[in-house]
C-alpha positions as CSV (number, residue, x, y, z in Angstrom):
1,X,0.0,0.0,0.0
2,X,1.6,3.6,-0.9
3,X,1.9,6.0,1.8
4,X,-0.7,8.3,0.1
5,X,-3.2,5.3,0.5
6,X,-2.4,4.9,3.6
7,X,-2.8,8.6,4.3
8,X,-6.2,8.4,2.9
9,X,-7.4,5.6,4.2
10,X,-6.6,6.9,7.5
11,X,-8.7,10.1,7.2
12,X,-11.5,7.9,5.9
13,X,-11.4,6.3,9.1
14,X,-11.4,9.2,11.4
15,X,-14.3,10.7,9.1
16,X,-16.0,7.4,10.7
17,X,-14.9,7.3,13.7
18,X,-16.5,11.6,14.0
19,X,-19.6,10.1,12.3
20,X,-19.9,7.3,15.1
21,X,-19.0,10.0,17.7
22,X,-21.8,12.6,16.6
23,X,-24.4,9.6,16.4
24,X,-23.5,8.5,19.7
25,X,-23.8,12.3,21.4
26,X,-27.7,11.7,22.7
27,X,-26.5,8.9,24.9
28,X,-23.3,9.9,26.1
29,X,-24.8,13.2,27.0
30,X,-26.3,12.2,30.4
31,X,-22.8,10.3,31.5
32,X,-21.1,14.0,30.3
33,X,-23.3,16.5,33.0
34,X,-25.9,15.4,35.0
35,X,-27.5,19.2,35.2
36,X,-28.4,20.9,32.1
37,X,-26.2,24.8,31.9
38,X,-29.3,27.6,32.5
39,X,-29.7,30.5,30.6
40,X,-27.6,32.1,33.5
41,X,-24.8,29.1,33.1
42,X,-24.5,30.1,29.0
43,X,-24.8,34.3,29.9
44,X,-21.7,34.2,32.4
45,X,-19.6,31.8,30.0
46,X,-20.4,34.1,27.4
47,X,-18.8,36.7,29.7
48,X,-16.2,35.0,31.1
49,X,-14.9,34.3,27.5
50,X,-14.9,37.4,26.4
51,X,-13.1,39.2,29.3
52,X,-10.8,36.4,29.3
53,X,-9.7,36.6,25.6
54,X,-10.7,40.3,24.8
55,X,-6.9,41.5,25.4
56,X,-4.9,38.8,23.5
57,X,-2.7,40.9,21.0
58,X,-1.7,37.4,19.1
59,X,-2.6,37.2,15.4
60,X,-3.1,39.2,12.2
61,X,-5.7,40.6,10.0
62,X,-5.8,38.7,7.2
63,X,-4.2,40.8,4.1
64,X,-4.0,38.7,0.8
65,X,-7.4,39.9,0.6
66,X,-6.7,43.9,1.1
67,X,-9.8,44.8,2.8
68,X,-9.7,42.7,5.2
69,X,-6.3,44.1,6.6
70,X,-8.8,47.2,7.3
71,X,-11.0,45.9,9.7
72,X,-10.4,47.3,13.4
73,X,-8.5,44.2,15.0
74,X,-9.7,44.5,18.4
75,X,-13.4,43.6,17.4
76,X,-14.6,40.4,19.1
77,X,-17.6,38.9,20.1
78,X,-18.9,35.8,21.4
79,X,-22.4,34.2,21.0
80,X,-24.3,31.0,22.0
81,X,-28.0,30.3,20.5
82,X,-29.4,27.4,21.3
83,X,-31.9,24.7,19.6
84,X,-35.0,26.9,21.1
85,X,-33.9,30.0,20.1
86,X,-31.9,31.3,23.0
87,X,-29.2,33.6,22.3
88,X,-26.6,35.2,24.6
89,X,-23.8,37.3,23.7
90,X,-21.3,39.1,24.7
91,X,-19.0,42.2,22.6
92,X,-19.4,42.9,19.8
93,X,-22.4,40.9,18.4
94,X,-23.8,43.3,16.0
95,X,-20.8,44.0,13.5
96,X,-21.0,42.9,10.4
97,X,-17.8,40.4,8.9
98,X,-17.3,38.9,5.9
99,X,-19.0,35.2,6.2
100,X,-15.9,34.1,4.2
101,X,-14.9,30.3,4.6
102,X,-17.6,30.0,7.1
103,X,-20.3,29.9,4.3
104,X,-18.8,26.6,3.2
105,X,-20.6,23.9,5.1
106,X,-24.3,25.7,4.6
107,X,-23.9,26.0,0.8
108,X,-22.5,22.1,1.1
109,X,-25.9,21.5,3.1
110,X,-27.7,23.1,0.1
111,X,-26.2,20.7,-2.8
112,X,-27.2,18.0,0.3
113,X,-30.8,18.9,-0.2
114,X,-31.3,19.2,-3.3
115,X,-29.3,16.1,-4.7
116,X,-28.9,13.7,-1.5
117,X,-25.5,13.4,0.7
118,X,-24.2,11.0,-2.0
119,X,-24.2,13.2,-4.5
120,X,-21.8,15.3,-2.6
121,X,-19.4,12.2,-1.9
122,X,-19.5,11.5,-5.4
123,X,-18.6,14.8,-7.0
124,X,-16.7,16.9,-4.6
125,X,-15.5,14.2,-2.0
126,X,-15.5,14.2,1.7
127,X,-11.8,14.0,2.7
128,X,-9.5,16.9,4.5
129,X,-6.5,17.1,2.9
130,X,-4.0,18.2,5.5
131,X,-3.2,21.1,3.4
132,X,-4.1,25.0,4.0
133,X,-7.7,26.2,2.7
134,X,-6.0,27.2,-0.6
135,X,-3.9,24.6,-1.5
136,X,-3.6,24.0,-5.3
137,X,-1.0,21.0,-4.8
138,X,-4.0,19.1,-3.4
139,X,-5.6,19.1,-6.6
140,X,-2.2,17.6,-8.2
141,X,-1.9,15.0,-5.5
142,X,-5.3,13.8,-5.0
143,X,-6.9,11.9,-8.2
144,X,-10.6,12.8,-7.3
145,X,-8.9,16.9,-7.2
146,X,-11.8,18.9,-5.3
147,X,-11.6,16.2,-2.0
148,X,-14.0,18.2,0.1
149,X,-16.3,20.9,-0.1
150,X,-14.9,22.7,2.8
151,X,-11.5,24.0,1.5
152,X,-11.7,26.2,-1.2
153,X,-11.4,23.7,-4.6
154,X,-14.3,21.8,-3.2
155,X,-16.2,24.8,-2.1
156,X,-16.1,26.7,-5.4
157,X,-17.0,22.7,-6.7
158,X,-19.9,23.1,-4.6
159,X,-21.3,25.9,-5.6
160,X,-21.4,24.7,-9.2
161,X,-23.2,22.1,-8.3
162,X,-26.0,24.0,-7.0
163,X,-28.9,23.0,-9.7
164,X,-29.7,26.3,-11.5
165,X,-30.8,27.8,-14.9
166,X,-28.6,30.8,-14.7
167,X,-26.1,33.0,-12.9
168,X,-28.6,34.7,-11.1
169,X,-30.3,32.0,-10.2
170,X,-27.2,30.0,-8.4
171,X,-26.5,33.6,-6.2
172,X,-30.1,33.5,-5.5
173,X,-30.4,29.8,-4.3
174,X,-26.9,30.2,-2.6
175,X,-28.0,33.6,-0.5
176,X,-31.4,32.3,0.0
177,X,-29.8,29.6,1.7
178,X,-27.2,31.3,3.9
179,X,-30.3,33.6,5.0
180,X,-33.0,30.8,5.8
181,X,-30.0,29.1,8.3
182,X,-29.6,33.1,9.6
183,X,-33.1,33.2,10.1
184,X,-32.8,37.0,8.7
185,X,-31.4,39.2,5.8
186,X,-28.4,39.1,5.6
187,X,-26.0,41.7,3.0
188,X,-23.4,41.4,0.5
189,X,-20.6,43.5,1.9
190,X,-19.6,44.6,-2.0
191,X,-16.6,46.5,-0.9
192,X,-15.4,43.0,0.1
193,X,-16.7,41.7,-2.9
194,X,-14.6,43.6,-5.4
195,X,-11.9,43.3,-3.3
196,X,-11.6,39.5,-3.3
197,X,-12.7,39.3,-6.8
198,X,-10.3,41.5,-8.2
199,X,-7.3,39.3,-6.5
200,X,-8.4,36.6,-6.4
201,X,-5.6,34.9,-8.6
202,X,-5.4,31.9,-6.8
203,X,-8.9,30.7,-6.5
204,X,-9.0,31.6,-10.3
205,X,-6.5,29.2,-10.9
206,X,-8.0,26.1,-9.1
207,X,-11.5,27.1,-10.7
208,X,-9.9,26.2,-14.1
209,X,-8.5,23.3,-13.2
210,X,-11.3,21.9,-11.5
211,X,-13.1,22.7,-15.1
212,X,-10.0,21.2,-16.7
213,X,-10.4,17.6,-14.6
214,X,-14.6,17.5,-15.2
215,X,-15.0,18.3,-11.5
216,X,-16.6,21.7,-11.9
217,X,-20.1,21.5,-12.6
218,X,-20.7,25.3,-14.7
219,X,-19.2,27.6,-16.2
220,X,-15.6,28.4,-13.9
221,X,-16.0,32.5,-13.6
222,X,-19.2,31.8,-12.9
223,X,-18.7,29.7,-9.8
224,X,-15.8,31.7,-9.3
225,X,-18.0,35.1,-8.8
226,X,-20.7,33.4,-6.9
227,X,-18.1,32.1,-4.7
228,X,-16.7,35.0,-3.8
229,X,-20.1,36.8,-3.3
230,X,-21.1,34.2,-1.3
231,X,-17.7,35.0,0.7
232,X,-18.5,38.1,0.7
233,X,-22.1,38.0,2.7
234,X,-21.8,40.1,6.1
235,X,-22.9,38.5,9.1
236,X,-22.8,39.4,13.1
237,X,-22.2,36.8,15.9
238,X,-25.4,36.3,17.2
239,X,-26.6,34.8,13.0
240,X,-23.5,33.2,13.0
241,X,-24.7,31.2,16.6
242,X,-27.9,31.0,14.7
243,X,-27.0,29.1,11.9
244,X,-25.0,26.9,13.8
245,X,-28.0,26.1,16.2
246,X,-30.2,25.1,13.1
247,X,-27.6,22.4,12.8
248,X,-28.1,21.5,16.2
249,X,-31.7,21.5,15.8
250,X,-31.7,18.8,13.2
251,X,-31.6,21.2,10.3
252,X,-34.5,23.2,11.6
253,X,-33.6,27.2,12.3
254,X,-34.5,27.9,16.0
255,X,-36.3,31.6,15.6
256,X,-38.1,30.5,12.3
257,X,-39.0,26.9,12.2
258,X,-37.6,26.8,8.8
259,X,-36.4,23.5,7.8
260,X,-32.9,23.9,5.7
261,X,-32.2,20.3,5.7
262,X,-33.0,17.1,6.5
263,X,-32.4,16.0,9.8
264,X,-30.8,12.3,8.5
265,X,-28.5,14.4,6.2
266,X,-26.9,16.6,9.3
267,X,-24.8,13.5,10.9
268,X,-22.9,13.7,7.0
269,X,-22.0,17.5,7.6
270,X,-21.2,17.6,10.8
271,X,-18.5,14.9,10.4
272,X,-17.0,16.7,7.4
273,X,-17.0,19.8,9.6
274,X,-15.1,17.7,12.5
275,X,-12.5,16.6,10.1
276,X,-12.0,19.4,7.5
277,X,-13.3,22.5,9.5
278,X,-10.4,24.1,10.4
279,X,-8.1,23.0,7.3
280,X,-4.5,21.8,8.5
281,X,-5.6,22.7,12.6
282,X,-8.7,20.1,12.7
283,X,-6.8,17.7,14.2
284,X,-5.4,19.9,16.9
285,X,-9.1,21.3,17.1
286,X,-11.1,18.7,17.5
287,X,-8.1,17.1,20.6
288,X,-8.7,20.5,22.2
289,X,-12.5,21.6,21.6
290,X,-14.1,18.5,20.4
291,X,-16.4,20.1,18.2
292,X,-17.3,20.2,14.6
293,X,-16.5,23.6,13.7
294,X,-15.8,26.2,11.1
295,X,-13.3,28.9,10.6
296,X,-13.3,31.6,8.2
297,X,-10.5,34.1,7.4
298,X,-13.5,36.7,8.1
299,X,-12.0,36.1,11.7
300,X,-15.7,33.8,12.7
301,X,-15.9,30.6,13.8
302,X,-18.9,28.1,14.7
303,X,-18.9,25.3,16.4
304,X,-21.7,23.0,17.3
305,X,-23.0,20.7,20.1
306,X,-24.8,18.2,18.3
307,X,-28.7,18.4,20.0
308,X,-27.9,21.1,22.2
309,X,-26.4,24.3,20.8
310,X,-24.0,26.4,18.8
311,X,-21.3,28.2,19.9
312,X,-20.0,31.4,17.6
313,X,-17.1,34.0,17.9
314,X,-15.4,36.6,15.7
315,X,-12.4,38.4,15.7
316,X,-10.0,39.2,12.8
317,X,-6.6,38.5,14.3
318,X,-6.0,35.4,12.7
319,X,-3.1,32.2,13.3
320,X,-0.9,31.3,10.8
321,X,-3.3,28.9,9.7
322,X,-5.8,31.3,8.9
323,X,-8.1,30.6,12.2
324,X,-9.0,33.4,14.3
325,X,-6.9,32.9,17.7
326,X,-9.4,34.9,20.3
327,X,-12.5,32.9,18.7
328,X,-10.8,29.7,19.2
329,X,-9.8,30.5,22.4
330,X,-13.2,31.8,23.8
331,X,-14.9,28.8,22.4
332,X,-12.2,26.0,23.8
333,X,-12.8,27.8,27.0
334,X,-17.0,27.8,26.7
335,X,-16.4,24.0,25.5
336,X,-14.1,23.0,28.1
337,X,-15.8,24.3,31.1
338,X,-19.4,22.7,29.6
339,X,-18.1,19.7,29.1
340,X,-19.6,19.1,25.9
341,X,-17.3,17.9,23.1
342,X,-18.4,15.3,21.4
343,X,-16.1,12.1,22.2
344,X,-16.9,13.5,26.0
345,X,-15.2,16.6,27.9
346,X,-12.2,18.2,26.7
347,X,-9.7,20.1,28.8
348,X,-9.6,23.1,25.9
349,X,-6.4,25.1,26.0
């Protein structure tokens, strides 16, 4: 067996062995806490966390993307919504960030609805690659090329494989989507927009030869602009905790009742999540947090309890890796001291 067999057939097994883990959450809960945290429990870890963290000077803006590098670094804000609509917060909840990587997993949820888990497998793949977000190498390496929908060639796959007549119509389904797991409106932040778009060099690159391998699914500036847009949607804390709640609701958004996918189909994205959510870091994520997660350059992350709740945080000062270091922190903290991570407590940082 080569060693890049090997390689992948050990990622295959940890995507099982998440899968097994987030199945099994409803029964280990009970041996995990024997009290349930109260809406005072979740407002005063909400604090905690952010008077803990809100001084950590560690981290960048991100700049390969030039307004990004513009947004005040000291922002941050933490947020927990849970399956009935709860939501505390703490900071700055209200700002509006570039969704940016984070949009990944909900657009994924989308080709999940309308063509069945399967089709997702099939056509993008489910595997991290141990690479950064970005990595064009991973297309060389890997013969199936996009691998998963939660690093950028599988992402901008994804969105091409979003059934649609038309340009217009993919944005459409692709917002509408993002929106219904917000439960509210949520902008395009076009400064970002033309920003990204106009250097987006890279992402141009592995568009084409996605299209060049048969593993894009339209037209490749197309997908690449409605990737980018989609990028490019602001959101605040508190939607971001929101839309992670709908996952822990079984695909059912807490404040509107709106199903945005089936509840059968959420074990799927949760696992990719675990294993790809934080790019080249998931590993060192899930030893320390525990939970299916995802990380956008943006400077947001969400995490979610499977059942129970969601966890979100922004800030822009971003790791090496691309992951924002105060929002780790606050939720590895929130994680640790609920005990909640899915293969049973984790000590956090």
């Amino acid at each position: 067996m080569s060693a890049l067999n090997r390689v992948r057939d050990g990622r295959a097994a940890l995507i099982g062995l998440a899968l097994i883990g987030l199945m099994l959450l409803p029964a280990m809960a009970p041996a995990q806490s024997a009290a349930q945290p109260t809406a005072q429990d979740f407002q005063r870890l909400v604090d905690e966390a952010y008077h803990r963290f809100k001084d950590v000077k560690e981290g960048a803006n991100a700049n390969y993307i030039p307004i990004l590098d513009t947004v005040p670094s000291e922002l941050f804000g933490v947020a927990i919504a849970t399956r009935d609509g709860k939501v505390y917060s703490a900071g700055e909840q209200a700002y509006r960030f570039s969704i940016q990587s984070v949009s990944k997993p909900f657009t994924a949820a989308l080709v999940m609805s309308q063509q069945g888990p399967e089709a997702l497998r099939e056509k993008i793949g489910v595997e991290p690659t141990g690479m950064p977000f970005n990595s064009k190498m991973a297309l060389e390496v890997y013969k199936d090329r996009s691998v998963n929908p939660l690093v950028n060639a599988g992402a901008i796959a994804a969105v091409s494989l979003v059934q649609a007549s038309s340009e217009e119509e993919r944005w459409k389904l692709v917002h509408e989507n993002l929106e219904g797991f917000a439960g509210g409106t949520l902008p395009v932040l076009e400064e970002v927009y033309t920003s990204e778009y106009e250097t987006c060099w890279g992402n141009r690159g592995i568009a084409n030869l996605l299209y060049n391998y048969g593993r894009l699914y339209c037209d490749p500036e197309e997908a690449l602009r409605v990737y980018t847009r989609q990028c490019s949607v602001g959101i605040n804390t508190h939607d971001l905790a929101v839309m992670g709640a709908t996952l822990a609701n079984g695909g059912v958004n807490p404040l509107s009742g709106r199903r945005m996918m089936a509840a059968e189909d959420v074990p799927e994205l949760l696992a990719i999540m675990a294993t790809a959510g934080f790019y080249d870091e998931s590993g060192e994520w899930m030893y320390s947090a525990g939970l299916p997660s995802k990380t956008g350059v943006g400077g947001g992350i969400v995490s979610v309890v499977p059942g129970k709740f969601a966890i979100a945080a922004f800030s822009p000062r971003l790791n090496e890796a691309g992951n924002s270091v105060r929002a780790m922190r606050a939720i590895s903290y929130i994680a640790s001291e609920l005990g909640v991570g899915v293969f049973g407590p984790n000590k956090g940082e």
